[in-house]
C-alpha positions in Angstrom: 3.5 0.1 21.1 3.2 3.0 18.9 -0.3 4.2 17.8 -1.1 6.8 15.3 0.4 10.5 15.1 -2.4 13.6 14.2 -4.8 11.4 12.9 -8.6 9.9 13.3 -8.9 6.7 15.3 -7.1 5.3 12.1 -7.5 1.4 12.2 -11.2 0.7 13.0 -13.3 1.9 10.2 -16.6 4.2 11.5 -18.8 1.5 9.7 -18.9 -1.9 7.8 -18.7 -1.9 4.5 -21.1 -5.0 2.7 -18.7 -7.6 1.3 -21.1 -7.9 -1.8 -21.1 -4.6 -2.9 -17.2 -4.9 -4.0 -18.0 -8.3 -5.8 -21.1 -5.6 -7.5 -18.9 -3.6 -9.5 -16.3 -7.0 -10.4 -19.3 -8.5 -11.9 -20.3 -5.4 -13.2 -17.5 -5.5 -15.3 -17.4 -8.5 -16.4 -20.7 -8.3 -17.7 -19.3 -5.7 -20.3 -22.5 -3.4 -19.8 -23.1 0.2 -21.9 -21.2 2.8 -20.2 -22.8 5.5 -22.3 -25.4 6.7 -20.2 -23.3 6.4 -17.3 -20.4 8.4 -18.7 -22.8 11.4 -19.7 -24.1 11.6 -16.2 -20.8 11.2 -14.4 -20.0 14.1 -17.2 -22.7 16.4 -16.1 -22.2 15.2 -11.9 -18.4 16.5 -12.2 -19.0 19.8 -14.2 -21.9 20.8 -12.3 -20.3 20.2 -8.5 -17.1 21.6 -9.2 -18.2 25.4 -10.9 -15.4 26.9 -8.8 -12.7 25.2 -10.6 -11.5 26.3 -13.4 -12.7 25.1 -16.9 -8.9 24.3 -17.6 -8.2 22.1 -14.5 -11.7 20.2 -14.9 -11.1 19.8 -18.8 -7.7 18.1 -17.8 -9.1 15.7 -15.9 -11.7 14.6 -17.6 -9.8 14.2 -20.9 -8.3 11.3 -19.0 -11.3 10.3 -17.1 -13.4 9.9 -19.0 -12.2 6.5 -21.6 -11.1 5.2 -18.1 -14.9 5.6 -17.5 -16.0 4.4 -20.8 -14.0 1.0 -20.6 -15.3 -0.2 -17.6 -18.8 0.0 -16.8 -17.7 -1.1 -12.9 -16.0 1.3 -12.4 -18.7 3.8 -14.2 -21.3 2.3 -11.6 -18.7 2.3 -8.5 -18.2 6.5 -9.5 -22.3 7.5 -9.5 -23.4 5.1 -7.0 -20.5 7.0 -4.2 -20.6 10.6 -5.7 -16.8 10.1 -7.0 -17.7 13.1 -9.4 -18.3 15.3 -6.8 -15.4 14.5 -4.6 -12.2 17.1 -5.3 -9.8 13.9 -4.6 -11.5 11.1 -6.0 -10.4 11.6 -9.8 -6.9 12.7 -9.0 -6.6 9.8 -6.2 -7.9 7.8 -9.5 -4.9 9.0 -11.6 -2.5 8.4 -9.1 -3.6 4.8 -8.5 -1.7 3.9 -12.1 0.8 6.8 -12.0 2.3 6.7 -8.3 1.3 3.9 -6.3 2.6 5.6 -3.4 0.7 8.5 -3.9 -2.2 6.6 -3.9 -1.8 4.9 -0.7 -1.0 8.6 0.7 -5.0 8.8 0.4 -5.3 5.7 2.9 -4.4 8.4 5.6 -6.7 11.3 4.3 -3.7 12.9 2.1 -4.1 13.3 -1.3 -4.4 16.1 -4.8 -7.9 18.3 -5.4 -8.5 18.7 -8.5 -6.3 22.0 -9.3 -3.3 20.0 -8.0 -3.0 21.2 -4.6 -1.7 18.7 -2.0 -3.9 18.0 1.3 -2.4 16.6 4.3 -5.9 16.2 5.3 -8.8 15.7 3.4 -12.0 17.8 4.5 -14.2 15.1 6.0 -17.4 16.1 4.0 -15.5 15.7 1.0 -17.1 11.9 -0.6 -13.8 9.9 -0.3 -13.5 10.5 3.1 -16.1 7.5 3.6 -13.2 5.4 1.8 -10.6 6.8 3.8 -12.2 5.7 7.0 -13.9 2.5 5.7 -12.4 1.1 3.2 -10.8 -2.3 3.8 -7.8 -2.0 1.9 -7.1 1.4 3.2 -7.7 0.3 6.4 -5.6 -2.9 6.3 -2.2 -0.6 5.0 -2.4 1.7 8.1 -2.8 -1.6 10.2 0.3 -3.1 8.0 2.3 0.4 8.4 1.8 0.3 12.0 2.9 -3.1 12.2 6.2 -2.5 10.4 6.6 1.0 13.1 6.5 -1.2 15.6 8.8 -3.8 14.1 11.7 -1.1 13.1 11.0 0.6 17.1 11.5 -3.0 18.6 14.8 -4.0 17.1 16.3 -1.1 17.8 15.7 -1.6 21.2 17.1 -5.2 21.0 19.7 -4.7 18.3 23.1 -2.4 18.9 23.0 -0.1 15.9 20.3 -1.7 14.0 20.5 -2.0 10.1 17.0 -1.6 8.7 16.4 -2.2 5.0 12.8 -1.2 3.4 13.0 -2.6 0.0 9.7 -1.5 -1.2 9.5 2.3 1.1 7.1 4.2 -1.1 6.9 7.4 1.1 7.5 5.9 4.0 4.1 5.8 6.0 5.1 3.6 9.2 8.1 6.4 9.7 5.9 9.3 9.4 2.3 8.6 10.5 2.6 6.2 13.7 4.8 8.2 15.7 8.0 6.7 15.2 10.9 8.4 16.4 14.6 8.3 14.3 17.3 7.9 16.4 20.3 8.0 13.4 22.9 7.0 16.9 21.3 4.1 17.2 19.9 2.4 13.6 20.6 3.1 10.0 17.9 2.7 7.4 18.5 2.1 4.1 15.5 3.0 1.7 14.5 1.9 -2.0 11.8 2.6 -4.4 11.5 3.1 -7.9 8.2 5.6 -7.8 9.7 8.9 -9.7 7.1 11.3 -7.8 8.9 10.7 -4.3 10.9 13.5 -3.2 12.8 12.0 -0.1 14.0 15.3 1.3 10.2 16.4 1.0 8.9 13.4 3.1 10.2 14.9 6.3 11.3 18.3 8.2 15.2 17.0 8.6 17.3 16.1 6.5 17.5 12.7 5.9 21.0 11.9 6.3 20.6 13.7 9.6 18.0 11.2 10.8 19.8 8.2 9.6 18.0 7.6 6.2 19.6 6.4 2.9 17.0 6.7 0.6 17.8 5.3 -2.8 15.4 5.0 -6.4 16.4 1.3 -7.3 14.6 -1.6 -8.0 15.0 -4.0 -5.2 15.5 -7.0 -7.2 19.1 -5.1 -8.1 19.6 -4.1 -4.1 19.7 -7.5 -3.1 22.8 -8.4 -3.9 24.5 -4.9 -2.8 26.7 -6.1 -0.1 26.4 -3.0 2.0 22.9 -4.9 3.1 24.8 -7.0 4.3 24.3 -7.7 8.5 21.0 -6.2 8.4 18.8 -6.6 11.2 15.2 -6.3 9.5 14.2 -5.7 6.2 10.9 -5.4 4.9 9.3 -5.8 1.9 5.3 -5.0 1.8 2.9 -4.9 -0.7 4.8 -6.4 -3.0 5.0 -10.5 -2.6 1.6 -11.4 -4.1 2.9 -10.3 -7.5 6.0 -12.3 -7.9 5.7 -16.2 -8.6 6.2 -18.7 -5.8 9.3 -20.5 -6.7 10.8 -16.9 -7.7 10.3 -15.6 -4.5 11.6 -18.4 -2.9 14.7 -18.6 -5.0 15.4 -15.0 -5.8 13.9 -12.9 -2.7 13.7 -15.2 0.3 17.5 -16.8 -0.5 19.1 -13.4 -0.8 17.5 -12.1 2.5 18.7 -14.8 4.2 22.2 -14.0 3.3 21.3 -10.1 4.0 20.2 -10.8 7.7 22.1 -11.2 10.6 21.4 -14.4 12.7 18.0 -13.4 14.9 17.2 -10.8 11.9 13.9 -10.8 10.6 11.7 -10.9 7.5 8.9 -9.2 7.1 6.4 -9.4 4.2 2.8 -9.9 3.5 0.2 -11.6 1.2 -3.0 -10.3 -0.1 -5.8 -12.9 0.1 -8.5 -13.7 -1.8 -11.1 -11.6 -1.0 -14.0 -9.5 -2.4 -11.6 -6.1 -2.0 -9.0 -7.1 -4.1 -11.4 -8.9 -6.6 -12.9 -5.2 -6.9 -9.6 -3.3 -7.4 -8.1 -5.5 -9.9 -11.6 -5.0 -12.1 -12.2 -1.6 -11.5 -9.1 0.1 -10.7 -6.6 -1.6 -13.2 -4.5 -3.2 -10.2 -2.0 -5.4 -11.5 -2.6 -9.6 -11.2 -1.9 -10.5 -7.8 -1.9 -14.3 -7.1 -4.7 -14.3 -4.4 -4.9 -17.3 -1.8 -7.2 -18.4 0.8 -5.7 -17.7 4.6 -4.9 -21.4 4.6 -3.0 -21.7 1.8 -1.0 -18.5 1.8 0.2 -19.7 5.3 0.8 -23.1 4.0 2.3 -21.8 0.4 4.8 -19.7 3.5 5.7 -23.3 5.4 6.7 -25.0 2.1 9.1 -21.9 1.0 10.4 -22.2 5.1 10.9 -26.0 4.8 12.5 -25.9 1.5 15.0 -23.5 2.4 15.5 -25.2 5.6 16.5 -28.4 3.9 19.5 -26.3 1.8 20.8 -24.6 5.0 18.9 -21.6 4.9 16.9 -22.0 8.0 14.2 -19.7 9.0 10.9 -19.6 11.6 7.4 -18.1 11.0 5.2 -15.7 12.4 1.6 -14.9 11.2 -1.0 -12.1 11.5 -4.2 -11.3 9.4 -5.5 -8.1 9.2 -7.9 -7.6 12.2 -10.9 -5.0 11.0 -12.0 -6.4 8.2 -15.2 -8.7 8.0 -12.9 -10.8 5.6 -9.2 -11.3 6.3 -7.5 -9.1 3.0 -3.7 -9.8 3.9 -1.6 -12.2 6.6 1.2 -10.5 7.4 4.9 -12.7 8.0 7.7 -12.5 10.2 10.3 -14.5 9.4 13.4 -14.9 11.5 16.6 -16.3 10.7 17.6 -18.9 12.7 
């Protein structure tokens, strides 16, 4: 099994996190309180703590800031009650939630911008969203996730000659870089999409990525699943991404064109976000996108229906589950599917 490369024990979080403080700053929200006060003392928090930036690079920021600030009291609260103006990564993590997803999920391993635009591979740990980093569920749950997916890609190409490997939705490519994972472009081809503008693949790693047996393409993957040189593909993946598309369209559109991607034995992998007090918290206060949330039960049953519909038109696959294991709720259940 691969672990994690360079980094702190990265899974289990350094404390527990009370499931009622994210459903605090949803109802918070809701409530559609006065952010006035809030905003001037966020204001004077973010000027005061950062006197050795420049006037310029705070005045940017805050610009933006601050009528993200001002429409939603939640997130007002969420910003003085965890010091977010004093952090140098919290307000540009903040922008990059909406701009580049992928940079945002950079900051569930520490990595993210300051506030003068300067990357970090590492975040000092006394800087304030360090005690996200560590603790945060849904951070937590995508380095569990990536690590899943490293070990997924590592095991069929032990059990598949020249493995095809197809991430649809790559982002930056976490499992590749951050678990360990070795590329070994003699043995397995990887073809990679995304449609994030900010990813530089040739920046992701030290080697060239055509040396290392990476195809890295910006494409939506709703287009790339009908490019027939996916075809025979041993796994493809797909995370993060399910929970936003309707049922019967990813039954029809996503799960009948893998099928017809993958080799006999391939597999499938996907997840589901659940509903849970972290995601309740990030849709209200961090302007995620609707996801359709489900209980554990019925995400796995909502799964078996899609499996045994498919089954009965010839496309036969089986079904493998795992939830999220560090978190006092479950956020996500994670799916293998093999094609049988």
């Amino acid at each position: 099994m691969l672990t994690f490369k360079g980094l702190f024990n990265p899974i289990a979080p350094t404390e527990r996190m009370p499931s009622d403080s994210f459903l605090k700053y949803a109802k918070i929200n809701e409530e559609s309180r006065s952010t006035v006060g809030l905003v001037e003392k966020i204001r004077s928090d973010f000027y005061s703590s950062h006197t050795n930036v420049s006037t310029f690079d705070l005045d940017s920021i805050w610009e933006i800031i601050k009528d993200k600030l001002s429409a939603n009291a939640g997130l007002a609260q969420f910003t003085i009650d965890y010091g977010g103006a004093e952090s140098d990564f919290f307000f540009p993590w903040l922008l990059a939630v909406e701009r580049s997803p992928s940079e945002a999920l950079e900051m569930s391993y520490g990595s993210g911008k300051d506030l003068t635009g300067k990357w970090w591979n590492m975040v000092p740990e006394r800087d304030n969203i360090m005690y996200f980093v560590h603790n945060d569920p849904p951070f937590i749950y995508n380095r569990e996730r990536q690590l899943y997916v490293a070990n997924l890609v590592t095991m069929c190409r032990a059990t598949a000659l020249n493995s095809k490997i197809v991430d649809f939705g790559a982002g930056r490519l976490a499992w590749a870089r951050k678990h360990g994972f070795v590329f070994a472009p003699e043995k397995q081809s990887i073809f990679a999409f995304d449609i994030d503008s900010s990813i530089v693949p040739e920046a992701l790693f030290e080697k060239n990525t055509a040396s290392i047996g990476l195809h890295y393409e910006k494409n939506n993957f709703m287009v790339k699943l009908n490019d027939p040189k996916l075809l025979n593909s041993d796994l493809i993946i797909l995370g993060g991404v399910a929970s936003y598309y309707p049922i019967d369209m990813f039954r029809d559109t996503v799960l009948t064109s893998v099928h017809k991607l993958l080799n006999t034995g391939g597999d499938f992998f996907f997840d589901m976000q659940l509903d849970c007090p972290y995601y309740k918290r990030n849709q209200s206060i961090f302007n995620w996108p609707e996801m359709n949330l489900l209980s554990p039960s019925q995400a796995i049953d909502t799964v078996e229906s899609m499996r045994k519909l498919l089954m009965s038109k010839g496309m036969s696959f089986s079904a493998e589950y795992a939830f999220d294991s560090f978190n006092e709720y479950p956020s996500s259940v994670m799916v293998t599917m093999t094609k049988l």
